[in-house]
C-alpha positions as CSV (number, residue, x, y, z in Angstrom):
1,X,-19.4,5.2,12.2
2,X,-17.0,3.1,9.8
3,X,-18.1,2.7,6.4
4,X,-16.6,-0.5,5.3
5,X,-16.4,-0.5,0.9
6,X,-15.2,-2.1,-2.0
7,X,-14.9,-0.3,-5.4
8,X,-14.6,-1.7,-8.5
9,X,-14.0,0.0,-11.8
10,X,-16.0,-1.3,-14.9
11,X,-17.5,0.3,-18.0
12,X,-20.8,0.7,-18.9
13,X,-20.9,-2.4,-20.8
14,X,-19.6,-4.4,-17.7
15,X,-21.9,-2.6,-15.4
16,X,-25.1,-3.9,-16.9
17,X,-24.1,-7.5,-17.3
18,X,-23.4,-7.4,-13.6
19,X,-26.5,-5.9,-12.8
20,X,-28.3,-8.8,-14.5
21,X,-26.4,-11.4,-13.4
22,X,-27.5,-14.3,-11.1
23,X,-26.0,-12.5,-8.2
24,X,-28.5,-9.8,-8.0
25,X,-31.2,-12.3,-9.1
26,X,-34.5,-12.5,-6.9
27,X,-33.6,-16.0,-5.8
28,X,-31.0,-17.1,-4.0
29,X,-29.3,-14.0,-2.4
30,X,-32.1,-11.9,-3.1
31,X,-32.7,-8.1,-2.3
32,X,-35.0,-6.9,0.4
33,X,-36.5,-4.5,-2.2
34,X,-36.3,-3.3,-5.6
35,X,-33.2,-1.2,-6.9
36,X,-33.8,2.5,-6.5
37,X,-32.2,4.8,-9.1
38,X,-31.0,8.4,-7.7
39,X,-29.5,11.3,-9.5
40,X,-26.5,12.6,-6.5
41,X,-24.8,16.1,-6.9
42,X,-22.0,16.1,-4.7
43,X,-19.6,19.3,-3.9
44,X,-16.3,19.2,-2.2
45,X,-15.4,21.9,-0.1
46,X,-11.6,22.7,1.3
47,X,-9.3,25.2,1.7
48,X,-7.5,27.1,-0.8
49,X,-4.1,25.4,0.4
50,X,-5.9,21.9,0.9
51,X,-5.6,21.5,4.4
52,X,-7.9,18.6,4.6
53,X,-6.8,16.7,2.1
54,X,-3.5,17.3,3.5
55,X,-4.6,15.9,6.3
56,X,-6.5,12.5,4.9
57,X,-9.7,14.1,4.9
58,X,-12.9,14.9,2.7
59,X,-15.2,16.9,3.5
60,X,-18.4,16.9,1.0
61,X,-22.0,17.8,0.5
62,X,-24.4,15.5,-1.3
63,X,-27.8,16.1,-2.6
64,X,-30.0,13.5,-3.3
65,X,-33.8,14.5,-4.5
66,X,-34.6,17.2,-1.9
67,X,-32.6,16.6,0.5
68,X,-29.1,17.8,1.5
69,X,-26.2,15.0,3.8
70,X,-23.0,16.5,4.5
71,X,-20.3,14.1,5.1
72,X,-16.5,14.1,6.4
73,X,-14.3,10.9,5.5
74,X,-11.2,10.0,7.4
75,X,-9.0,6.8,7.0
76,X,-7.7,6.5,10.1
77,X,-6.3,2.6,11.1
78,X,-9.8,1.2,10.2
79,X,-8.1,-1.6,7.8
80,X,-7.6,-2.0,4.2
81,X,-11.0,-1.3,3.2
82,X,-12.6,0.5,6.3
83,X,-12.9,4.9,7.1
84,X,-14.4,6.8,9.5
85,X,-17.6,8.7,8.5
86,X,-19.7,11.8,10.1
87,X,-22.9,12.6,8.6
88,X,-25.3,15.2,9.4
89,X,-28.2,16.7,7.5
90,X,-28.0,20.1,6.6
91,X,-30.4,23.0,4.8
92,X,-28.8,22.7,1.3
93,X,-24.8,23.5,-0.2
94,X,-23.8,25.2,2.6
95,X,-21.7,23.9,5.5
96,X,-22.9,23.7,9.0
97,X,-19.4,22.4,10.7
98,X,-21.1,22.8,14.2
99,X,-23.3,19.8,13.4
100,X,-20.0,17.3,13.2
101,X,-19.6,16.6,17.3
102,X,-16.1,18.4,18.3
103,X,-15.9,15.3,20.7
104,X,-15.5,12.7,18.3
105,X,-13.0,14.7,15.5
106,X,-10.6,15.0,19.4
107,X,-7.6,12.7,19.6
108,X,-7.6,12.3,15.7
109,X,-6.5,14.3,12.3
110,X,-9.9,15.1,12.3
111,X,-9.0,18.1,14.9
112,X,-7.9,19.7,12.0
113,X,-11.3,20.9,11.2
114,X,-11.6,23.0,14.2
115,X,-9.4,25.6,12.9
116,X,-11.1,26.1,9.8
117,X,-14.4,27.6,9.2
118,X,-16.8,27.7,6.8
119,X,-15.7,31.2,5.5
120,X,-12.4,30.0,4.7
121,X,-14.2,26.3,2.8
122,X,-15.0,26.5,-0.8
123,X,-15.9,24.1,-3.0
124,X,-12.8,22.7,-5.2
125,X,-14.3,20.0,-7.2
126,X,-17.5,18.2,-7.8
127,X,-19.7,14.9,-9.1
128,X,-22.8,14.0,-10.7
129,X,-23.9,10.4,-10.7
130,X,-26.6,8.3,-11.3
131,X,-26.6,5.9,-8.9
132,X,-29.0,2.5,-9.0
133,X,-28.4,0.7,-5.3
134,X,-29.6,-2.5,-4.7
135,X,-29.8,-3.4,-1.0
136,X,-29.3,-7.4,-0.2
137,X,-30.0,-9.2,2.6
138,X,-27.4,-11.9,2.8
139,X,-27.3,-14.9,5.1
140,X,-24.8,-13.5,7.3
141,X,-24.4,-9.6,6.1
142,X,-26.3,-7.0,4.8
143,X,-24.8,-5.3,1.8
144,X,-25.9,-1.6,-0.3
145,X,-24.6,-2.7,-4.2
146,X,-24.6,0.9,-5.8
147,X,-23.7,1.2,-9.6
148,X,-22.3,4.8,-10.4
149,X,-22.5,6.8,-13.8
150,X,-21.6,9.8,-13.9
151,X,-18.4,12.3,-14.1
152,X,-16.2,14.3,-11.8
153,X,-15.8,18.3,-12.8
154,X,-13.3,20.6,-11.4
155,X,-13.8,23.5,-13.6
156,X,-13.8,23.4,-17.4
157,X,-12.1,19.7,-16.9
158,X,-13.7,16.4,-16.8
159,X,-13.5,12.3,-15.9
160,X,-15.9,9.9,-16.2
161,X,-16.8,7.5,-13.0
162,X,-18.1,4.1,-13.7
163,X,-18.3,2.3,-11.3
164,X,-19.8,-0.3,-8.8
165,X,-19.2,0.3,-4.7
166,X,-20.2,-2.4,-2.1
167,X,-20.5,-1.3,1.2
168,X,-21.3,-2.8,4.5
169,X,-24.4,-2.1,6.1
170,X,-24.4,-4.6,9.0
171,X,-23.2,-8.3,9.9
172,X,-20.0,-10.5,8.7
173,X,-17.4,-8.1,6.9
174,X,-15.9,-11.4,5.2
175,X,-19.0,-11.7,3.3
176,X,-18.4,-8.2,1.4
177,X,-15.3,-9.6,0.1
178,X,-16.6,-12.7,-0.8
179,X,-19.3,-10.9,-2.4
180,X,-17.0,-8.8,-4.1
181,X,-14.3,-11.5,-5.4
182,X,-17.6,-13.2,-7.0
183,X,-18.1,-9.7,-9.0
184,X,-14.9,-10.3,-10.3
185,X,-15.3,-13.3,-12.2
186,X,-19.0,-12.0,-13.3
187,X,-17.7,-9.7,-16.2
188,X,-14.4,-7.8,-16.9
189,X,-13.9,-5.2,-13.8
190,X,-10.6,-4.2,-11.4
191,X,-9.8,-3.1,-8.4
192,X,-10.3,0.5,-7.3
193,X,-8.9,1.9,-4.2
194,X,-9.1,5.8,-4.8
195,X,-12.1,7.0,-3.7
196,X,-14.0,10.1,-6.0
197,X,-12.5,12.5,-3.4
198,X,-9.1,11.2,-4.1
199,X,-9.6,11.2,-8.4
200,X,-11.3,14.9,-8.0
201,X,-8.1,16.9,-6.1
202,X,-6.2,14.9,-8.6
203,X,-8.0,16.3,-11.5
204,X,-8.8,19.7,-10.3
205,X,-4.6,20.0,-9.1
206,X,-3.1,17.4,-11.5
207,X,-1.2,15.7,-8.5
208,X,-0.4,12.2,-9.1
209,X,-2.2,9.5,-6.6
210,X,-0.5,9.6,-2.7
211,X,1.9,7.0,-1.7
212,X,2.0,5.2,1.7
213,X,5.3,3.9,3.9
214,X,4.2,1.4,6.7
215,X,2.5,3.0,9.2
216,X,3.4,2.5,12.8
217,X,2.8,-1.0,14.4
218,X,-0.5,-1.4,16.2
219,X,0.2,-4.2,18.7
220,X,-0.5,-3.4,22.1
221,X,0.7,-5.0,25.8
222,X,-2.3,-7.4,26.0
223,X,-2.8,-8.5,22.5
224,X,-3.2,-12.0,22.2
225,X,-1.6,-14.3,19.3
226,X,-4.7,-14.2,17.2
227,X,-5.0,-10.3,17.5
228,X,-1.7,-10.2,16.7
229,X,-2.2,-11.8,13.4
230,X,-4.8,-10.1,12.6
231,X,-3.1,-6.9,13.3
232,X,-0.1,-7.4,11.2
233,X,-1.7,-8.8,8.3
234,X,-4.5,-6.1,8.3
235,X,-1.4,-3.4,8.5
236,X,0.2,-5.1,5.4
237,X,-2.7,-4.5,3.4
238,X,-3.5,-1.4,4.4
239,X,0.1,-0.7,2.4
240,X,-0.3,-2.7,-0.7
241,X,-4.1,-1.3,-1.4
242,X,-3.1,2.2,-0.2
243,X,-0.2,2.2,-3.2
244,X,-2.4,0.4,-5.7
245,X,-3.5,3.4,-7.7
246,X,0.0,5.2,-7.7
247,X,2.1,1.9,-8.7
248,X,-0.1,2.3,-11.5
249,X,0.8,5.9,-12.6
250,X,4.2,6.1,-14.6
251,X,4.8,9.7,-13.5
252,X,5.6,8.2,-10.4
253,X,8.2,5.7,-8.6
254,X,7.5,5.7,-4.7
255,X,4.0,3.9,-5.6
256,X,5.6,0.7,-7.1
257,X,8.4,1.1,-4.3
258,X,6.0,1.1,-1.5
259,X,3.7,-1.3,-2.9
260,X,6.0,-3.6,-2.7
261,X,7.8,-3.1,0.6
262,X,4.2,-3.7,1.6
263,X,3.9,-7.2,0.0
264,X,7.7,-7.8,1.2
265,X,6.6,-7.1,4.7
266,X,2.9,-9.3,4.0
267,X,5.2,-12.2,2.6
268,X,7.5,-11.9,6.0
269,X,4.5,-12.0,8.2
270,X,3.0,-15.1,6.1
271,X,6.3,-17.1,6.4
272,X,6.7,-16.3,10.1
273,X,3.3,-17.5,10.9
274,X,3.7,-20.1,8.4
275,X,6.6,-21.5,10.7
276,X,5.1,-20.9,13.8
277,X,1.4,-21.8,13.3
278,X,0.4,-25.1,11.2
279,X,-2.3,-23.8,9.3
280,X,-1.7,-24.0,5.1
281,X,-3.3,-21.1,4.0
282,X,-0.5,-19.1,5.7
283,X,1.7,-20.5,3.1
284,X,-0.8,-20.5,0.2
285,X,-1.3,-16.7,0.7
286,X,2.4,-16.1,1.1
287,X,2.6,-17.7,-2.9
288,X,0.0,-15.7,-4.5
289,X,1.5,-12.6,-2.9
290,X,4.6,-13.5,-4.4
291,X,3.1,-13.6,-7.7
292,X,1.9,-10.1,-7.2
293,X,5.4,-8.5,-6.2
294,X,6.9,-10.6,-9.2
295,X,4.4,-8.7,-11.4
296,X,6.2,-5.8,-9.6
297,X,9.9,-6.3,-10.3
298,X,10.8,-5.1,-13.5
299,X,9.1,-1.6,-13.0
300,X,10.8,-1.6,-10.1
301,X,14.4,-2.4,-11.2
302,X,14.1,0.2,-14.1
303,X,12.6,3.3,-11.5
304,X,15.6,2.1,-9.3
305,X,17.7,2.3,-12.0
306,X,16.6,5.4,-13.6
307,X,17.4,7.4,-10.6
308,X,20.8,6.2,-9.4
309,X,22.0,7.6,-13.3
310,X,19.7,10.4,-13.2
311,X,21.4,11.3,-9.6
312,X,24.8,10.9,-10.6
313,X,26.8,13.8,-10.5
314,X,30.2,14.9,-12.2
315,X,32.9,15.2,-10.0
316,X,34.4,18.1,-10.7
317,X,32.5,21.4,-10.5
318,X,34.0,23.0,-13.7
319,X,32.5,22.1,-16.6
320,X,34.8,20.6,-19.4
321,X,34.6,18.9,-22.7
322,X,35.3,15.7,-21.0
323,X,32.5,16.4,-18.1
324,X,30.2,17.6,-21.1
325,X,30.8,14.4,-22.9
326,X,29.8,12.4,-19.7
327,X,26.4,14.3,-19.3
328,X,25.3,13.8,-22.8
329,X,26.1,10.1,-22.9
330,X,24.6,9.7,-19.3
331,X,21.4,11.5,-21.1
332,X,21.4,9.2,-24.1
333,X,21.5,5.7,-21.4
334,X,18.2,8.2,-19.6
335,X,16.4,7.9,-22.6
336,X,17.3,4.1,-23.3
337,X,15.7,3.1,-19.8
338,X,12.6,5.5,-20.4
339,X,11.8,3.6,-23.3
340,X,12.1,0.4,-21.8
341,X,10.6,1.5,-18.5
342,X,7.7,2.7,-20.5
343,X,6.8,-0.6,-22.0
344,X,7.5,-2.2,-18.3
345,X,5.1,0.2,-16.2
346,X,2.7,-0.3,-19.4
347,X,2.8,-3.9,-18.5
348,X,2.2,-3.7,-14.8
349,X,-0.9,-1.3,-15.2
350,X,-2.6,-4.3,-17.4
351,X,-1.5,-6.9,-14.5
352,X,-3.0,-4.4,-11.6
353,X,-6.5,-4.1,-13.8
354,X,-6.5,-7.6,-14.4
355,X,-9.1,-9.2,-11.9
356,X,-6.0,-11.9,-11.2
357,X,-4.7,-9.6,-8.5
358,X,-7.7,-7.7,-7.5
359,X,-8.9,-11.6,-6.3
360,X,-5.7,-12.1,-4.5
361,X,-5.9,-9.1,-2.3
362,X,-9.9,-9.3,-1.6
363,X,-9.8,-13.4,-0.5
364,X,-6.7,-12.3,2.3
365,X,-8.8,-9.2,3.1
366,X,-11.8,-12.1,3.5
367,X,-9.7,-14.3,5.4
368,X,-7.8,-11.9,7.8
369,X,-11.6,-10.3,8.9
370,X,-13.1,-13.7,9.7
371,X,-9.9,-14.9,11.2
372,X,-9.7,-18.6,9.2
373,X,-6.7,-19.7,10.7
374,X,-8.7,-20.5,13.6
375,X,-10.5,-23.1,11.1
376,X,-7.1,-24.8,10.5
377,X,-5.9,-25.2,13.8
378,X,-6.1,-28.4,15.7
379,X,-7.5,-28.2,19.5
380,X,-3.5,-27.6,20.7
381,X,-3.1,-24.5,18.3
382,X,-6.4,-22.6,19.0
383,X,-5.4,-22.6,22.2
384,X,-1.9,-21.2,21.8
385,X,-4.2,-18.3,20.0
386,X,-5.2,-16.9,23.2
387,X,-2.0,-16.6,24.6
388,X,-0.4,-13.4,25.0
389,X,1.3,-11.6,21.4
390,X,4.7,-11.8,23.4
391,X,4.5,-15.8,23.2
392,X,4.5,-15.9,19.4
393,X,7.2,-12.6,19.1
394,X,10.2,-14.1,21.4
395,X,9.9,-17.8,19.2
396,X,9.6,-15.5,16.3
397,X,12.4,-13.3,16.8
398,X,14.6,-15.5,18.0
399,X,14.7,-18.0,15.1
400,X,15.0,-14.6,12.5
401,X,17.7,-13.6,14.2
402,X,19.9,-17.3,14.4
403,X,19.0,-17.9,10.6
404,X,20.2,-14.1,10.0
405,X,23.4,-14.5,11.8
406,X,24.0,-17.7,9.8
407,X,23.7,-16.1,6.6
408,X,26.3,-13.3,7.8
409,X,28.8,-15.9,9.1
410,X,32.4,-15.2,7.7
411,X,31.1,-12.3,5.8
412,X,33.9,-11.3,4.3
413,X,33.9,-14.5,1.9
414,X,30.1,-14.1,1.0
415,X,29.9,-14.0,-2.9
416,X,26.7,-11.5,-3.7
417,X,24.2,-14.0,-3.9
418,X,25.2,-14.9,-0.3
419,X,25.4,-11.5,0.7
420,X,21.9,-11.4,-1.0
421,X,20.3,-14.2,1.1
422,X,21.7,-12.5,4.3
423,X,19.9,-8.9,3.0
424,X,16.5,-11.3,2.6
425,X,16.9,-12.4,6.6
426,X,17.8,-9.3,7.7
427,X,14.7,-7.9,6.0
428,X,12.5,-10.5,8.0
429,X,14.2,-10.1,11.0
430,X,13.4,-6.6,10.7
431,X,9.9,-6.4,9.5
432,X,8.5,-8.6,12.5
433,X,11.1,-6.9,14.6
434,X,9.5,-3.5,13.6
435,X,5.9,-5.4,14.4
436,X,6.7,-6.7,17.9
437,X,8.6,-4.1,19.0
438,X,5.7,-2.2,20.7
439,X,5.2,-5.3,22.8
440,X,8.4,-4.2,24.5
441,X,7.7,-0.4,25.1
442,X,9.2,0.9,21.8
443,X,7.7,4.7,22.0
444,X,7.6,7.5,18.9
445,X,9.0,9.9,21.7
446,X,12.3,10.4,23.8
447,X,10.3,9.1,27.2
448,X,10.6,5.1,26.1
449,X,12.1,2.7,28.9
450,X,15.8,0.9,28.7
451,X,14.0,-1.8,26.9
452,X,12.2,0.5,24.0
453,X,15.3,2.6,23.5
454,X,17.1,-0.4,23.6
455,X,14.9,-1.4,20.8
456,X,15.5,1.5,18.4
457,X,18.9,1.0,19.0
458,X,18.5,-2.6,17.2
459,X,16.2,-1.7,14.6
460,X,18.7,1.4,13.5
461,X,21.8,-0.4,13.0
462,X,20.1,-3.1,11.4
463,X,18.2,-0.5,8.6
464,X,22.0,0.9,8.1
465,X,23.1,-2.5,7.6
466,X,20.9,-3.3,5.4
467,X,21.0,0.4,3.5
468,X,24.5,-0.7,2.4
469,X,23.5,-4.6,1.6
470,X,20.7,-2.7,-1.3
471,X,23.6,-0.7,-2.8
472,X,25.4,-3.7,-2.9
473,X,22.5,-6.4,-4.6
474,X,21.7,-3.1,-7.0
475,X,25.6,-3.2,-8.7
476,X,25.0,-6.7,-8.9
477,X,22.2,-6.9,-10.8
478,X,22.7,-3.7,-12.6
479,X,25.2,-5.5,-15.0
480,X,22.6,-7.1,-16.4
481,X,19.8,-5.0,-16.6
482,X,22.6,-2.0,-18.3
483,X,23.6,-5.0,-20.9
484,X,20.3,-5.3,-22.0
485,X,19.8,-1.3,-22.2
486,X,23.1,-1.4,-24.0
487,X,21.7,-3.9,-26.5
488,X,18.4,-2.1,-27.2
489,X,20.2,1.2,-27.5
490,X,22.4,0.9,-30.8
491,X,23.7,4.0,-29.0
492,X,27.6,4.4,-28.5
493,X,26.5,7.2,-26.2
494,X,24.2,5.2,-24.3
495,X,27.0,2.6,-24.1
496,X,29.7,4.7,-23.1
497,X,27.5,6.0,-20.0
498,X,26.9,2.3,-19.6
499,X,30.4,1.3,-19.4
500,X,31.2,4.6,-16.9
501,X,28.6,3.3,-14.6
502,X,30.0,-0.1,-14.2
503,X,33.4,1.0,-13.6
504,X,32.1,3.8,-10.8
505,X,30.4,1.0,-9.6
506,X,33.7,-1.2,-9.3
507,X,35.6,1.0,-8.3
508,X,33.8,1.8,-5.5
509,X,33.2,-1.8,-4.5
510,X,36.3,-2.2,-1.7
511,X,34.6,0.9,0.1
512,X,31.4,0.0,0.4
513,X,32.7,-3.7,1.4
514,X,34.3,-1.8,4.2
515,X,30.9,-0.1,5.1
516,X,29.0,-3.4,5.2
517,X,31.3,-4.8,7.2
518,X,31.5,-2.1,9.7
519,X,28.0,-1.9,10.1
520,X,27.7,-5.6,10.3
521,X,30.0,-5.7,13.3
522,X,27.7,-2.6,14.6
523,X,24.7,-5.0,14.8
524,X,26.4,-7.9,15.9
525,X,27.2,-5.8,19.1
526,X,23.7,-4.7,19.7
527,X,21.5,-6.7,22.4
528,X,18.3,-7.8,21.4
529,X,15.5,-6.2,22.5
530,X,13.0,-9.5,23.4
């Protein structure tokens, strides 16, 4: 089955003025039954390398009164909010893998499990909760409410879970979101999007929360325009949520990255459609998105520029006064943007808990599973919705790529804020590119047609066009972000690294000119793929 859930974090405070809240009143959306309150012992069980959570799976048992469920999780592409789930009874805290149907795990990650046994499965981690689940019985869904109290062990170590989980038990997915944005404004909670599995590897190895590129495109020969929309918007999603927890720990820089090449990519999709289809919440989406990747930038401008000084290198081997000199002033400018970027990520982990975003992200989620474009659209428009994906991706892509190859005309004369607008329409171009291409038999393997090697061929030059466009906008805006390090510093040390940097940077300016250029030329010359 997929169990389709919501999580959101709140203390104990904040769980019992939900709990009594009009929402889980006995009138108006009232439950089917009174709460129940359980005590649940879960154990974890993998490998001593982790090759299911390796994998994206979590394999657990779970004991509730007297009797024992054992349960494997998988992701998969089930959406933003949506995994696959086996569960089997079993005698007690011991695994019975033959009772998980080798059938169903075939074709998937899942396969995994058929090389382990349960010799080689111990348990790494566990939870105890008190769980009090109100079932309701909505107009159009049926939703479990279950608050958690509890903790996760993993040996002599501990982390408290408090927390509320709405899940899906039949009907209208849209209504769990709406459900779930009305939490929101009931008392002070936020967004959760690691699940306990997730929190206990992390505290029983100390690994920071997993990051996650775009996946592969989903669109499929016989996808019409609304599954197409659907699709893309559901992938986006899937990227921003799946980052949500790591943009939010400062150990890390690929989270904040990724989470917001996700809303880049969501913000594409929205203008595109915007253009193409005349329905407003395209463009009213694409604005609070915005707002969310703005909340982004700064963290994102000082990881960025953390590790271009951190991966500088001298260039001589030998290692002189003068080189010496160099590394301790390039360490003093290191510690001048840790102290900034500490206050900046320190910012962005208030804006993620805020509920501000959290409602954002749950009303598209809403929106994108009841498909309400199709409550926008005039008679003329719903029927251009049943018309096959490649309809909407040929008017797409060709208007991306005219408005890119206006913003590249007579390159070499672009100052860098028009070199910067030509890097944004590339960027478009790309993302939807990346999106349709499957709709014109771009394959993961060597065996794809003319057209779908002909496709990877476009998509490649432009990524190494645009590789060369983000070194370019990064020493144009480093200036600025460097002064202000400079200023904060009172460090000549920090200064003099400052002042090296820029001057690399110049000097290296006619080379990389002659890169971009190149590789402009490069794309020019590739046929389109549509």
């Amino acid at each position: 089955m997929i169990e389709t859930e919501v999580k959101l974090l709140a203390d104990h405070v904040a769980l019992a003025q939900i709990q009594q809240s009009p929402l889980f009143a006995r009138t108006g959306s009232a439950r089917d039954s009174a709460a129940r309150t359980r005590k649940l012992e879960t154990r974890y069980y993998d490998t001593a390398d982790r090759t299911l959570q390796r994998h994206g799976l979590s394999l657990r048992i779970r004991k509730a009164g007297e009797t024992y469920c054992q349960t494997l999780k998988y992701s998969g592409n089930n959406g933003a909010f949506g995994r696959h789930e086996w569960e089997n009874r079993v005698a007690g805290f011991s695994l019975e893998l033959d009772r998980i149907s080798a059938a169903e795990l075939t074709g998937t990650p899942c396969e995994i499990l058929k090389s382990v046994t349960p010799e080689t499965l111990a348990p790494i981690f566990a939870t105890k909760v008190t769980r009090q689940s109100i079932p309701l019985k909505l107009p159009e869904a049926e939703i479990e409410v279950a608050f958690d109290e509890g903790v996760i062990e993993a040996g002599a170590q501990r982390t408290p879970i408090s927390e509320i989980e709405l899940e899906l038990k039949g009907g209208d997915g849209s209504t769990l979101y709406d459900l779930a944005t009305r939490v929101l404004e009931a008392a002070p909670v936020s967004l959760g999007t690691a699940s306990k599995a997730q929190r206990g590897y992390a505290l029983a190895f100390g690994t920071p929360p997993a990051t996650l590129k775009a996946r592969p495109s989903r669109l499929g020969k016989g996808d019409s325009v609304d599954d197409a929309i659907a699709l893309m918007l559901d992938d986006c999603l899937v990227q921003v949520l799946a980052n949500y927890a790591a943009a939010q720990d400062p150990r890390l820089t690929e989270g904040v990255h990724q989470m917001r090449v996700g809303l880049r990519r969501l913000r594409a999709m929205l203008g595109l459609l915007a253009k193409e289809i005349p329905a407003a919440s395209f463009r009213t989406f694409d604005i609070e998105a915005e707002a969310l990747a703005d909340a982004l930038g700064p963290a994102r401008s000082h990881d960025a520029l953390r590790e271009s000084i951190e991966a500088e290198t001298t260039a001589t081997k030998t290692a002189t006064a003068e080189t010496m000199t160099a590394e301790t002033d390039r360490q003093a400018l290191c510690e001048t943007i840790g102290l900034s970027r500490n206050k900046v990520h320190a910012k962005l982990r208030k804006a993620l808990k805020s509920p501000v975003h959290a409602r954002i992200l749950l009303s598209l989620a809403g929106w994108v599973t009841r498909r309400g474009w199709r409550n926008e659209l005039p008679a003329a428009g719903l029927e251009f919705l049943s018309e096959p994906a490649e309809e909407l991706a040929a008017r797409a892509l060709d208007r991306l790529e005219r408005k890119a190859c206006k913003r590249g005309a007579h390159f070499s004369r672009l100052s860098p804020r028009g070199r910067h607008r030509l890097r944004i329409a590339l960027k478009k171009l790309r993302y939807a590119a990346t999106f349709f291409a499957p709709l014109y038999g771009l394959e993961d393997d060597d065996a794809a047609g003319e057209q779908g090697k002909s496709a990877k061929r476009y998509l490649s030059r432009i990524a190494r066009l645009l590789d060369r466009l983000g070194e370019d906008h990064d020493a144009a805006t480093s200036p600025a972000l460097l002064d202000a390090m400079g200023r904060r510093a009172h460090s000549m040390a920090a200064q003099r690294a400052i002042d090296a940097t820029l001057a690399r940077q110049a000097r290296g300016h006619p080379k990389l000119m002659k890169q971009m250029r190149r590789r402009r030329r490069d794309w020019k010359a590739a046929p389109v793929f549509w």
